[in-house]
C-alpha positions in Angstrom: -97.8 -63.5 -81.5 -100.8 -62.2 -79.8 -102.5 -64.6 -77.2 -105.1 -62.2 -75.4 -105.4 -58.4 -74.6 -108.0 -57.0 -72.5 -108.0 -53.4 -71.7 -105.4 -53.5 -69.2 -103.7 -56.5 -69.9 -101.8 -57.9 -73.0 -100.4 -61.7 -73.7 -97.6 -62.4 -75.8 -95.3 -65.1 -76.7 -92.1 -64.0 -75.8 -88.7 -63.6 -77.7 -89.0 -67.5 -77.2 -91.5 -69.7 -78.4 -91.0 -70.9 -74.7 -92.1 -67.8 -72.9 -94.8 -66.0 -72.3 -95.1 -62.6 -71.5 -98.1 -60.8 -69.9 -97.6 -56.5 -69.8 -99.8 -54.0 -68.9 -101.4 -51.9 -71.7 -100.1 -48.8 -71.0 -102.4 -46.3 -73.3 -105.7 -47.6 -71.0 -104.3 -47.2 -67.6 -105.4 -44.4 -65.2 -103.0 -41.7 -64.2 -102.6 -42.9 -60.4 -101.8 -46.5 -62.1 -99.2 -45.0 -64.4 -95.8 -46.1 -62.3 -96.7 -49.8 -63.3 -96.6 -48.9 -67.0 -93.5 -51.1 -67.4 -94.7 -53.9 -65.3 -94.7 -57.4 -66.8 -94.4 -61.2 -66.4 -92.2 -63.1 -68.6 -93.0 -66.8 -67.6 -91.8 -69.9 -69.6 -94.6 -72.4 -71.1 -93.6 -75.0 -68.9 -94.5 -73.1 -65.9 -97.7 -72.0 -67.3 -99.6 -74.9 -65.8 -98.8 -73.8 -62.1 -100.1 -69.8 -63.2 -103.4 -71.3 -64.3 -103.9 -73.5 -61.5 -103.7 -70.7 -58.9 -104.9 -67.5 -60.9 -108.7 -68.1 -59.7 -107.1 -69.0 -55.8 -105.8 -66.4 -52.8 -103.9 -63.5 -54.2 -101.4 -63.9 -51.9 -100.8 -67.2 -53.4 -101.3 -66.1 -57.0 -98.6 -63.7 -55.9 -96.1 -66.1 -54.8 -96.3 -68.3 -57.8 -95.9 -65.6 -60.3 -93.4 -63.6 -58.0 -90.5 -64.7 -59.9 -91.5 -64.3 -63.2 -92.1 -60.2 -62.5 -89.2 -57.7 -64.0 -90.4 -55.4 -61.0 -91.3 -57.5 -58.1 -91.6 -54.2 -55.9 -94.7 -53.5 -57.9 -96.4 -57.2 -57.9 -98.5 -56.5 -54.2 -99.8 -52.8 -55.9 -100.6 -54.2 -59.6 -102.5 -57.7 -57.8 -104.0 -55.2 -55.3 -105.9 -53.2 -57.6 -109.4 -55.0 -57.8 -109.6 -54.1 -61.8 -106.4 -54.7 -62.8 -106.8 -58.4 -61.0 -109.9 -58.9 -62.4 -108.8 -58.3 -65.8 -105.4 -60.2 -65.3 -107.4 -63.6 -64.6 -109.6 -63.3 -67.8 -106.7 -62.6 -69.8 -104.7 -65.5 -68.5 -107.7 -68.0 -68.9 -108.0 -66.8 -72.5 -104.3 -66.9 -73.2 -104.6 -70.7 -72.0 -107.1 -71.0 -74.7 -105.2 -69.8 -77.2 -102.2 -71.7 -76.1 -103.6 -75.1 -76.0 -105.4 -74.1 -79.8 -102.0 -73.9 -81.0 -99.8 -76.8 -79.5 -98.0 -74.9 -77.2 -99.6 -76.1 -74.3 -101.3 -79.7 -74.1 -103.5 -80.6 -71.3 -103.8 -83.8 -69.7 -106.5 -85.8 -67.2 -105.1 -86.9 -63.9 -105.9 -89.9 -62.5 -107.8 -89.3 -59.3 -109.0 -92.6 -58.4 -107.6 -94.1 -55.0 -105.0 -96.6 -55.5 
């Protein structure tokens, strides 16, 4: 099932109706971006939450967090370096939040802030 696609990124459930994956569109990227063609992120739903939280922080951080979820990690610092393909990688996550919570997957929830 489809989730979000952008032009350089596509989200998908996975083979799982617990994971997500998140690949590069390999048809739209530029010849010098070609060796990440098979780069992806296959991240379970109930880790979602933390990807969210720090896709709009640091990259360094956003790195970390989604570090283990890459099938190439090698490639994770070049892919997040490239100002396009990180650009394009935090809509398409926001959107595939969207799309989650739309369709039950995902369910949000308030936090109490309020000093105790």
């Amino acid at each position: 099932m489809l989730l979000s696609q952008n032009r350089h990124w596509r989200v998908t459930r996975g083979k799982t109706a617990s994971e997500v994956v998140i690949s590069l569109e390999k048809e739209e990227l530029p010849e010098d971006w070609r060796e990440f063609k098979d780069f992806r992120l296959e991240i379970p739903v109930d880790r979602w939450n933390r990807v969210v939280k720090h896709v709009r922080t640091d990259r360094k951080l956003f790195g970390g967090v989604v570090l283990e979820f890459a099938n190439q990690e090698e490639q994770l610092p070049a892919v997040l370096g490239q100002d396009r393909l990180y650009g394009d990688l935090q809509r398409v996550v926001q959107d595939a939040t969207s799309s989650l919570v739309e369709s039950g997957a995902l369910a949000l929830s308030a936090v109490d802030l309020s000093p105790e």
